[in-house]
N, C-alpha and C positions, 0 to 999 in steps of 0.2 A: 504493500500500500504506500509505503515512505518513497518509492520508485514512481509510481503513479502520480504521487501527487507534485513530484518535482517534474514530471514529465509533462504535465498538463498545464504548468503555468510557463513554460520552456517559451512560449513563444506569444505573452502577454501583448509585446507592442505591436504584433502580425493580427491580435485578436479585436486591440483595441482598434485597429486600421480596420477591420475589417465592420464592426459595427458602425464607426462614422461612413462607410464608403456602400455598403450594402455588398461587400464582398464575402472572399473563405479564405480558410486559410487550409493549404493541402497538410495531409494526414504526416505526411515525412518533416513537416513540420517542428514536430512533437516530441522525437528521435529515438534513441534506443531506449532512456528512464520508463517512456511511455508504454511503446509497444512492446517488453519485454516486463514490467510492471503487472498490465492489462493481463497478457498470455498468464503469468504465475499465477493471478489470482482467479483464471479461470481454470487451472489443472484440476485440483480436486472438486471443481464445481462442477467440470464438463462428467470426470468419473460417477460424480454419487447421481448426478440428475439421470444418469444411465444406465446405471446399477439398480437405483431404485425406483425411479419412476417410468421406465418403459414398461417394465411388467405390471404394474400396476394400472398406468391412465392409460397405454397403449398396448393392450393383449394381444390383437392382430399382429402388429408391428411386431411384438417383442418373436410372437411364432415364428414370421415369414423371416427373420434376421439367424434364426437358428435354422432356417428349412435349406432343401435343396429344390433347384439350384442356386447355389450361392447367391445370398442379395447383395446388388449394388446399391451403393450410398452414394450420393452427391452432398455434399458440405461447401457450400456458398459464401465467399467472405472466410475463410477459414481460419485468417490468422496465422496462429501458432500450432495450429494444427491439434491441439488437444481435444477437440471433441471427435476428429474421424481418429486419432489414436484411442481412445475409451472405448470407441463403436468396435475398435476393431481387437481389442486386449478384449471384450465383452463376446463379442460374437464372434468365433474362431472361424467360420465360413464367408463374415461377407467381407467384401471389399471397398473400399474408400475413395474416390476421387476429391481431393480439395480444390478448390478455385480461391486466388483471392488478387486483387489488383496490386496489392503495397509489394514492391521486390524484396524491401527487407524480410517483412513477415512472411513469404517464399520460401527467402533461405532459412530462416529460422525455423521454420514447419518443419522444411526438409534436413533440417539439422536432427531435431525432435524425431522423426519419424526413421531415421537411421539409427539414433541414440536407444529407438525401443526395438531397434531388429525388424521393422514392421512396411520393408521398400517393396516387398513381395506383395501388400495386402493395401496399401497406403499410397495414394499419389498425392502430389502436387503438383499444383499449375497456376502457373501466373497469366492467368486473366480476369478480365471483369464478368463481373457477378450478374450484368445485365446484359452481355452481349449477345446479342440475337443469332451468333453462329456455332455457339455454343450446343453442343449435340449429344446424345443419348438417353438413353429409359433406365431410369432407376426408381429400386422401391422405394427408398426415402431419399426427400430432400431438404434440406435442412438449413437453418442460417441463424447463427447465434448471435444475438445482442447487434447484429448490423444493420438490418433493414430501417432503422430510422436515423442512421446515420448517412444514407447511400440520397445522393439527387434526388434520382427519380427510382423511387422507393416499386411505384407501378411495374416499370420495368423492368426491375427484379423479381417481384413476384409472376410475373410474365412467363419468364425466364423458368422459375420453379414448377410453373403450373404446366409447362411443355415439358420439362424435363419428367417430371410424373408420369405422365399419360393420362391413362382413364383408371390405371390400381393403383397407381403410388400413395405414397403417404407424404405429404408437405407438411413441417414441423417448424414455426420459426420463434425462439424464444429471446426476449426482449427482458431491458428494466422493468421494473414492476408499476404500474401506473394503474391508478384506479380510476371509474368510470367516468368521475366528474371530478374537475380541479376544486381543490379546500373543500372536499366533502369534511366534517368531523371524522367522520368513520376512518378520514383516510390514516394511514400509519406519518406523522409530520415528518417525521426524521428522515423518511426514504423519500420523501418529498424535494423535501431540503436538500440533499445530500444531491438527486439527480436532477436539480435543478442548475445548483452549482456547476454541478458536470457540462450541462446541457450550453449552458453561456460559454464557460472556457474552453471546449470542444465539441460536442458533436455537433451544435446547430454551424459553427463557424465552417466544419469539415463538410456539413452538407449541403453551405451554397458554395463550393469552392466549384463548383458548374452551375451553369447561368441555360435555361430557368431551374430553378430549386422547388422540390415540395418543401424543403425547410420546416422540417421534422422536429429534429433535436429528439431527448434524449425520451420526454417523457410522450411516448406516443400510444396515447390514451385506446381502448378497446377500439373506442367507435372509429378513432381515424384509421388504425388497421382494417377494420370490416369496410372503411367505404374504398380503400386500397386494393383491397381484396375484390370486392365487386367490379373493378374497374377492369382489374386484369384477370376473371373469368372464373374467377371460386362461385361458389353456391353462400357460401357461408362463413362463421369462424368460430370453432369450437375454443370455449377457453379451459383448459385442462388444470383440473382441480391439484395442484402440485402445492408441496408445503413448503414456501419458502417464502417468507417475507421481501426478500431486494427484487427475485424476480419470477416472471409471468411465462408460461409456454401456450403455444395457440396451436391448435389442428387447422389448417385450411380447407375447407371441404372441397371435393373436385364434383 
């Protein structure tokens, strides 16, 4: 966290420019404190939310990931790679494709994923999360904590909802945002906390392309389901997961 948070004020006068001018400020900005920070503090997040909650809110899912023929996974925005590494330490038949646009977090994925023994079951690739040339059918796909941080959010999920087909399962898990801003009920601190976030980085990271949905960090149910409708879901399931920071969504095909 001490890593994150010097990583996130790293480029205060790029941020304060960016407010006066209606600009972004790009994610390499931020440098290694940030995205090396970020990645640790989602290692045992990516494991336990894997371990424990796919068998549980997603029983389908959790079968078809142990069945034959091997399931393929798509992992969008990847990172650090810790979430298709958990998938794949989890489920010893399927396999992993990551995508993510930042070079650094590339290499670092692909550092990670040599460090678990795991090149055989585990890819990497540096491309974007929304590009429309993007090709294949996998059972899950998946995007952690990024979709409100990306432009054009739509087109991401675009992207996922083709990647699926018609069986897949589309899984995108985000901060924790409740249904309406300063309800009482809401939890203040995780409010607080990813508000703060939202000004010093994601909303800045997500107009850094022109035009922007300009998201930021805390992007509420409902702006997810009218994202979702745009780019051809039916629906958004919100999956009952315990965990106060953050929220997981089923996208319905």
């Amino acid at each position: 966290m001490v890593r994150l948070f010097v990583g996130v004020t790293r480029p205060l006068p790029a941020v304060l420019d960016a407010f006066r001018t209606g600009g972004g400020v790009p994610y390499e900005a931020y440098g290694a404190d940030f995205r090396e920070g970020m990645a640790d503090g989602s290692r045992q997040e990516s494991q336990l939310f894997i371990d424990d909650e796919f068998p549980r809110t997603l029983p389908d899912l959790h079968a078809r990931l142990q069945a034959d023929p091997p399931a393929r996974v798509a992992d969008l925005g990847c990172g650090a790679g810790w979430a298709g590494i958990a998938i794949a330490r989890t489920y010893p038949k399927a396999t992993v494709d990551g995508f993510d646009l930042d070079a650094a977090s590339v290499e670092l994925a692909s550092r990670n994923v040599a460090e678990a023994g795991l090149e055989h079951r585990v890819r990497i690739v540096h491309q974007d999360a929304g590009d429309p040339k993007l090709a294949g059918r996998y059972d899950l796909v998946m995007a952690s904590a990024c979709v409100h941080d990306t432009p054009q959010p739509v087109a991401m999920l675009r992207t996922m909802r083709r990647l699926a087909g018609e069986t897949g399962v589309v899984l995108v898990t985000e901060p924790k945002a409740e249904e309406r801003f300063m309800d009482p009920a809401n939890n203040r601190e995780v409010e607080r906390n990813y508000y703060n976030f939202s000004v010093l980085h994601c909303l800045p990271v997500g107009m850094i392309e022109q035009p922007s949905a300009a998201t930021g960090t805390m992007m509420r149910p409902d702006i997810l389901r009218g994202y979702a409708r745009e780019a051809g879901f039916h629906g958004v399931e919100v999956l009952p997961i315990a965990d106060e920071w953050n929220a997981a969504y089923r996208l319905l095909i």
